[in-house]
C-alpha positions in Angstrom: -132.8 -86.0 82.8 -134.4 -89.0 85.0 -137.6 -88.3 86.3 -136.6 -87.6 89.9 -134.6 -84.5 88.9 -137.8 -83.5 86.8 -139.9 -83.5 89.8 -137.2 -81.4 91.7 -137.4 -78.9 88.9 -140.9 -78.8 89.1 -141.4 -79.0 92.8 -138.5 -75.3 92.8 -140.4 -73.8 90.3 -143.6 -73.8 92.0 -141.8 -72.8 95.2 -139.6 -70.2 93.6 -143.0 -68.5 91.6 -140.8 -68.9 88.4 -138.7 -70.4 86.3 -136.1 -67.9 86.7 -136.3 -67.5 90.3 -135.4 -71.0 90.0 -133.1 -71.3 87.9 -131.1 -69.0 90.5 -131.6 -70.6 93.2 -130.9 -74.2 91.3 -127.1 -72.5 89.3 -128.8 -73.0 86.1 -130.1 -71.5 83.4 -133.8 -70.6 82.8 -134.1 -72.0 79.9 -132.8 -75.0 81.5 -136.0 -74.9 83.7 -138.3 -74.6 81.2 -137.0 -77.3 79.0 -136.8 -79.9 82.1 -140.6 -78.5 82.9 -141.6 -79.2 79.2 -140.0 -82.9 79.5 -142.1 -83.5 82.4 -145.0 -82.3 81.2 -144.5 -84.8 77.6 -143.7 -88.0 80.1 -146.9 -87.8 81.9 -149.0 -86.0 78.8 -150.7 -83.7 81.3 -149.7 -79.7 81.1 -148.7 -78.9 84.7 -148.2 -75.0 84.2 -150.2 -72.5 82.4 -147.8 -70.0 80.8 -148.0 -66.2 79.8 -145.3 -63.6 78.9 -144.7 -62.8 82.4 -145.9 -65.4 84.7 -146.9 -69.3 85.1 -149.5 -70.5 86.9 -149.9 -73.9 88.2 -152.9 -75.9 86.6 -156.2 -77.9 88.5 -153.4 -80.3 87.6 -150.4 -79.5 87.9 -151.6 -78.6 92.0 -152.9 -82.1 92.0 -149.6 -83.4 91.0 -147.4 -80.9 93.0 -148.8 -82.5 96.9 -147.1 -86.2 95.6 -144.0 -84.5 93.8 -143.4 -82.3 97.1 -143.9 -85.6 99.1 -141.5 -87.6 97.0 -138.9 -85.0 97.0 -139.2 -83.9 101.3 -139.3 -88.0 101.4 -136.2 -88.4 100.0 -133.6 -85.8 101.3 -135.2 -86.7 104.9 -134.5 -90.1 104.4 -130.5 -89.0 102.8 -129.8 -86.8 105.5 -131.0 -89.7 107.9 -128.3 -92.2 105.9 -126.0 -89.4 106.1 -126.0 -89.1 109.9 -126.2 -93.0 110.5 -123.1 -92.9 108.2 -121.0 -90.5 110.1 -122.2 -91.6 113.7 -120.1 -94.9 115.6 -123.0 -97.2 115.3 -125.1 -99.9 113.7 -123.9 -103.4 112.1 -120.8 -104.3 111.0 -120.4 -107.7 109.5 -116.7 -109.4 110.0 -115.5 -112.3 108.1 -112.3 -113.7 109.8 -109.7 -116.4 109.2 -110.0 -119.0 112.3 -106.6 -118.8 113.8 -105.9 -115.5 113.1 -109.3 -114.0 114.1 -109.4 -116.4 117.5 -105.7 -115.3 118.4 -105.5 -111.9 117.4 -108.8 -110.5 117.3 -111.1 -111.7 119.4 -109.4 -110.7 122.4 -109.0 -107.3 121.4 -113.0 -106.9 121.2 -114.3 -106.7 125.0 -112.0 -103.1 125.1 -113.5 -102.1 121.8 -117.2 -102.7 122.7 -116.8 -100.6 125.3 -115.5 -97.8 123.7 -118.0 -97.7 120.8 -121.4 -99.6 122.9 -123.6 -98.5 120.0 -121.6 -100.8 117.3 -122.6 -104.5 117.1 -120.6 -106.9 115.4 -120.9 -110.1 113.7 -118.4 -112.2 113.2 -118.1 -115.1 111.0 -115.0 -117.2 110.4 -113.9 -119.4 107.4 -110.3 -119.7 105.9 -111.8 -120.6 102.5 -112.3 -118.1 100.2 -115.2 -115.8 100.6 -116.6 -113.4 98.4 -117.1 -110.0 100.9 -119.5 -108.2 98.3 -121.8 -111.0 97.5 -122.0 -112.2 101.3 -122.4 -108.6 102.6 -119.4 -108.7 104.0 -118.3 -104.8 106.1 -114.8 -106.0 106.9 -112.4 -109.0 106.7 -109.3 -109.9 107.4 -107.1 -112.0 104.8 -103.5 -113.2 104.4 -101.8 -113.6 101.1 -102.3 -111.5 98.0 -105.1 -109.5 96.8 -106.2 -109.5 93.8 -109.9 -108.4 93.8 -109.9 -104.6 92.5 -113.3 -103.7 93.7 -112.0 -104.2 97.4 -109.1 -102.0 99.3 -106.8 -103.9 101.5 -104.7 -102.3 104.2 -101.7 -104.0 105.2 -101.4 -105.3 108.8 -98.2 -106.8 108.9 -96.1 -109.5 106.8 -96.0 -113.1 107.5 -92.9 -114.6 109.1 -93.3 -118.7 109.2 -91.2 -120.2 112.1 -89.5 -123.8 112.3 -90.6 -125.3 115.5 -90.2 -128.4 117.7 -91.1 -129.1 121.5 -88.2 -129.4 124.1 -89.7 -132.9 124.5 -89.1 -133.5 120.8 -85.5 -132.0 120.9 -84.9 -134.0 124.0 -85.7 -137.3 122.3 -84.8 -136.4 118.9 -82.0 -133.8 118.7 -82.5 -130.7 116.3 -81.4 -131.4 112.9 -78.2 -129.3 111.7 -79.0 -128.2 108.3 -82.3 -128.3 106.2 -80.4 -131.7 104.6 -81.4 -133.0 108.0 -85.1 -132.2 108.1 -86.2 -135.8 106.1 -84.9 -137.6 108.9 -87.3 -135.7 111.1 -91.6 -136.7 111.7 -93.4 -133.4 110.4 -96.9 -132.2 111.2 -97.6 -130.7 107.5 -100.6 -128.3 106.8 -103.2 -129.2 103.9 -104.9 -126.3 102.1 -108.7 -127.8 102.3 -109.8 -126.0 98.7 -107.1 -127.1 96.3 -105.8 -130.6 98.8 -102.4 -129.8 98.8 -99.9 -129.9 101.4 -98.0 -126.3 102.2 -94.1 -126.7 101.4 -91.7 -126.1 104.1 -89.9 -122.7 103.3 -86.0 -122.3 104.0 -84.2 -119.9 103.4 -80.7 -121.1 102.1 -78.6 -117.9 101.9 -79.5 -118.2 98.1 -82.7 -116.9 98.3 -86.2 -118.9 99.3 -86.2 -122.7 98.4 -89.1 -125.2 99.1 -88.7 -128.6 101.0 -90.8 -131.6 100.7 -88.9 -133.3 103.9 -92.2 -135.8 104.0 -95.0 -136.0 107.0 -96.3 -138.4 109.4 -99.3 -136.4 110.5 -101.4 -134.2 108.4 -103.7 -131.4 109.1 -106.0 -129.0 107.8 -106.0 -126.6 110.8 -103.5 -124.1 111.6 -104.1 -124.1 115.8 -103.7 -128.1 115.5 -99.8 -128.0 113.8 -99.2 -126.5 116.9 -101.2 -128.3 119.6 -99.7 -131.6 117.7 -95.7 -129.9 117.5 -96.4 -128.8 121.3 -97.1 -132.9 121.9 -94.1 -133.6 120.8 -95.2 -135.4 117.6 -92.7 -134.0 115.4 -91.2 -130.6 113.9 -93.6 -128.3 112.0 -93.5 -124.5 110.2 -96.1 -122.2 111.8 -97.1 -118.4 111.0 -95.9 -116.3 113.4 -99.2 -115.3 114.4 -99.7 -118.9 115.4 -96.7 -119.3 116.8 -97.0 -116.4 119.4 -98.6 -117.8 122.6 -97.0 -121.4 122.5 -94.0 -120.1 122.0 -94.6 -117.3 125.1 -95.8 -120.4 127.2 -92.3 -122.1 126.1 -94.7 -124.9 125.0 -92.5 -125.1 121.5 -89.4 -123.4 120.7 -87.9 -122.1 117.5 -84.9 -123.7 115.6 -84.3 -121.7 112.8 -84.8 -118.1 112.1 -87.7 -116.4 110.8 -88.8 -116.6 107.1 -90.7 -113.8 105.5 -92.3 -114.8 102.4 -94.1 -112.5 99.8 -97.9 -113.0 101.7 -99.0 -110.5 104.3 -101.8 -110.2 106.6 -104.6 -107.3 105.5 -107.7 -105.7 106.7 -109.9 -106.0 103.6 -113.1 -103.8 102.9 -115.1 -102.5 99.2 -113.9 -99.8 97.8 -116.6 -97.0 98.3 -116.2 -93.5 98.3 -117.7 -92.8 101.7 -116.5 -95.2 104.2 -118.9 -95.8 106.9 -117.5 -94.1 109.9 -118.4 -97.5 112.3 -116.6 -99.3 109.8 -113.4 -97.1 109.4 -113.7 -97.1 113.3 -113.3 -100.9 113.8 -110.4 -100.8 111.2 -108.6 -98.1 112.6 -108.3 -99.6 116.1 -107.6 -103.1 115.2 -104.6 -101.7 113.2 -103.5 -99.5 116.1 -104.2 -102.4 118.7 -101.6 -104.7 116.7 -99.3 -102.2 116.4 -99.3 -101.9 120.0 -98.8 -105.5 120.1 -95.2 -105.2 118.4 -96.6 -105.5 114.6 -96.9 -103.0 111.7 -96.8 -103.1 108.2 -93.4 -104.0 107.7 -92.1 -105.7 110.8 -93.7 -108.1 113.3 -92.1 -109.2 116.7 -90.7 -112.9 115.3 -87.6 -110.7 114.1 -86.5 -110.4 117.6 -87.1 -114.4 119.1 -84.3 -116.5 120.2 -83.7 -119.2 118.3 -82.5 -123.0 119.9 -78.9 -124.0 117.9 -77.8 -127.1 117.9 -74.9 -127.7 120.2 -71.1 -127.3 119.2 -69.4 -129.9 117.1 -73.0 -131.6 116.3 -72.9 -133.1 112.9 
């Protein structure tokens, strides 16, 4: 036994009068007592108790040693229950690591209502689209897109991703919309650059044979998600945003769609470590950003670019 469960034998014992009125107090046995009391007594060499057939008696010692053991233990369960009830109560830190588009678009305006249901809980936010590692950084909650693959963390599953075709009226005006994906080289593209591994994100069509990747070329190339639209909405050229990017231009009629959604295999997810007692302020944050999304037309399986109009080219185009 360590030495902290030692001193909580010892510490019963003396409060108990006994080793067997501690042993039922504890649910063990008394021989269990006396054998834990002996092992204290051999790791500090000093007798603690002096024993007869019917009683034990503390020694000029063992009382000595009894006032810092008593501390130690009353210390500690103070201080647990203390842990216990900052645990269970809405308030205190929590540290959020967010994606930069996703977390300026889709979180942050969410967390003015939240503050002032739950005062007592600060947050602080970071944001970085790289990869971070939540348990070294200290991280309470993040959110993340694509696959997880970390087993000492718990993801819970926001929505999918649905990536969306898009061009400016100005751009369709000038240009025309291409009629198939065989059209798409002959159109300037805004193309998104993963900034850890350098390379450019294909464009995703969906063929009526299943997913297939295009490489229709680029003319501007960027490493921020917000800028492939500010650039598409310029009318630089025709570009493939997330949906969760996509929403306010295309609610501001800034950019329109011209082909249907594409779900691929990634999906947005609230991320936390696995721990068997989630903090309550932490479940509490996750818990309403879930519900405030799905109030926003998103859930786990669905999210509103399903439903949006898509601009077709007109009859007899070629």
């Amino acid at each position: 036994m360590d030495k902290l469960n030692l001193l909580k034998l010892f510490v019963n014992a003396v409060e108990h009068r006994g080793f067997a009125a501690a042993a039922n107090h504890l649910g063990l046995s008394a021989s269990t007592i006396s054998k834990g009391i002996a092992r204290l007594e051999e790791s500090i060499n000093i007798k603690l108790f002096n024993r007869s057939t019917r009683q034990v008696h503390l020694t000029d010692a063992g009382v000595k040693y009894l006032v810092i053991a008593r501390r130690i233990v009353l210390d500690l369960e103070q201080c647990e229950r203390e842990l216990q009830q900052n645990n269970d109560l809405p308030c205190g830190k929590v540290k959020i690591n967010l994606p930069v588009s996703y977390g300026r678009l889709y979180v942050l305006p969410l967390l003015q209502e939240f503050i002032g249901l739950y005062p007592e809980i600060e947050l602080e936010l970071s944001f970085n689209d790289s990869y971070v590692d939540i348990l070294e950084q200290g991280i309470d909650v993040a959110i993340r897109s694509g696959k997880l693959e970390d087993q000492r963390l718990v993801a819970r599953k926001i929505s999918p991703i649905d990536f969306l075709i898009c061009a400016s009226p100005g751009y369709i005006a000038k240009h025309g919309l291409p009629a198939s994906a065989d059209d798409y080289s002959q159109h300037t593209w805004i193309r998104f650059k993963y900034r850890q591994s350098g390379r450019l994100m294909p464009i995703s069509v969906d063929e009526g044979s299943g997913l297939q990747l295009h490489d229709p070329g680029q003319q501007f190339i960027v490493d921020d998600g917000e800028a492939l639209a500010q650039l598409c909405a310029q009318g630089l050229g025709l570009t493939q945003l997330p949906h969760f990017i996509a929403r306010d231009w295309l609610a501001r009629k800034e950019i329109v769609t011209i082909s249907p959604a594409l779900r691929t295999s990634e999906g947005v997810y609230c991320v936390y470590p696995k721990r068997e007692f989630l903090p309550q302020k932490n479940r509490i944050l996750i818990d309403f950003l879930v519900s405030k999304i799905e109030e926003s037309g998103e859930s786990t399986y669905h999210t509103w670019a399903g439903n949006v109009v898509v601009m077709e080219p007109p009859s007899g185009t070629v």
